[in-house]
N, C-alpha and C positions, 0 to 999 in steps of 0.2 A: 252551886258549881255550874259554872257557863263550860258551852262545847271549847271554849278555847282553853279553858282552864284543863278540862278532860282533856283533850287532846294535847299539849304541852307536857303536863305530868305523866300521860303514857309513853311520851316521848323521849320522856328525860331518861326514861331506864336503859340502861345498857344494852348494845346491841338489837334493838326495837324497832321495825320495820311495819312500814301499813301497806292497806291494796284494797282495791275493793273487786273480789272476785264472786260476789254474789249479782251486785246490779251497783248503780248509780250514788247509792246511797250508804250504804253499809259499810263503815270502814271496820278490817279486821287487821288489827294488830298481833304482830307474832316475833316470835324469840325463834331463830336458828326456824325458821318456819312451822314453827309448832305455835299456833292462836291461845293466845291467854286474856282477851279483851274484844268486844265484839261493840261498835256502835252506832249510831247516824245521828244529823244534826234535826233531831225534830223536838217538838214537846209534848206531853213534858220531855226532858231530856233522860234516857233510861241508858244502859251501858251492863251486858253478858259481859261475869266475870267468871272464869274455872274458880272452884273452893274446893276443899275436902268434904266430902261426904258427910262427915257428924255435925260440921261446923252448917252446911247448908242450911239442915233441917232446924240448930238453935237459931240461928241466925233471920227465917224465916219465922219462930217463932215469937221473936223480939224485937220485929223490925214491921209495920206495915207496909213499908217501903220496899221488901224485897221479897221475890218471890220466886219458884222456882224459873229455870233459866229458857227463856221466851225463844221457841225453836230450837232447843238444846239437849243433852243429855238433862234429866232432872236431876240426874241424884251430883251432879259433877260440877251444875251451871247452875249459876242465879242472876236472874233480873234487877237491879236496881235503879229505884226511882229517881233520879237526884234534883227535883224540883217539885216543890210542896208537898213533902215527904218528908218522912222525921228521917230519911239518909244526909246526916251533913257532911260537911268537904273533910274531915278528918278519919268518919270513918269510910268514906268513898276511897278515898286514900290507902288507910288499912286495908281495905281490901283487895283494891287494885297491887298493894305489896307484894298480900298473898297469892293471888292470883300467879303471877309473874314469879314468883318465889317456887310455886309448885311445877308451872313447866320448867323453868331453868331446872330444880333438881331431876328432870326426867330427863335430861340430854346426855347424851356421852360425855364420858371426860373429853374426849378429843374437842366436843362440841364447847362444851362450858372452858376450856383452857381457849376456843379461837376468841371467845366473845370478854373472854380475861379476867 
C-alpha cells in the first residue's frame, strides 16, 4: 500500500477530516474531531490505528507487522507496517474499518446523526 492509497481510503470514510497538529509531517485523521488514524509520508510507510483492546494484543501476536501503537496509548493503539511486512492492503483496510468504526460508535447520537 502506497501513502496515496492510505491517504484516499482514509478519506473515503464519512465525514473524515485531516491536520497536522503535531508538526510538518504527521497527518492525523479524525471523525467529528475524535483521531482514529495517525500517519506520515515516510518508509517504510507505517499508519497508528485505535483497536480494541483484546484484538491489539491477538493481532500483535499474529502479525510481525504490527506492534504496539508508536507514541500511543498501548493497550488502545497499534502500529502498522505497511511495506515489506506481512500487513497487506486488505487487511490494512480491515483495520482501518475498525479503527474508524470504534470512534464513530463513541460520538453522540447528535454527533453520528450530523455526520449521517
Amino acid at each position: 500500500m502506497t501513502f496515496e492509497q492510505l491517504d484516499s481510503y482514509l478519506l473515503s470514510k464519512k465525514g473524515v477530516t485531516f491536520d497536522y497538529p503535531f508538526d510538518e509531517e504527521v497527518r492525523v485523521y479524525r471523525i467529528a474531531e475524535k483521531i482514529f488514524a495517525l500517519t506520515a509520508e515516510t518508509h517504510p510507510l507505517r499508519v497508528n490505528l485505535k483497536c480494541d483492546p483484546i484484538y491489539t494484543l491477538e493481532l500483535r501476536s499474529l502479525y510481525e507487522g504490527i506492534s504496539a501503537g508508536y507514541h500511543m496509548n498501548k493497550k488502545h493503539w497499534n502500529t502498522l507496517i505497511l511495506e515489506g511486512m506481512d500487513v497487506d492492503k486488505a487487511l490494512a483496510k480491515e483495520l482501518i474499518d475498525h479503527s474508524y468504526d470504534l470512534v464513530y460508535q463513541s460520538l453522540s447520537k447528535k454527533k453520528q446523526a450530523l455526520l449521517g
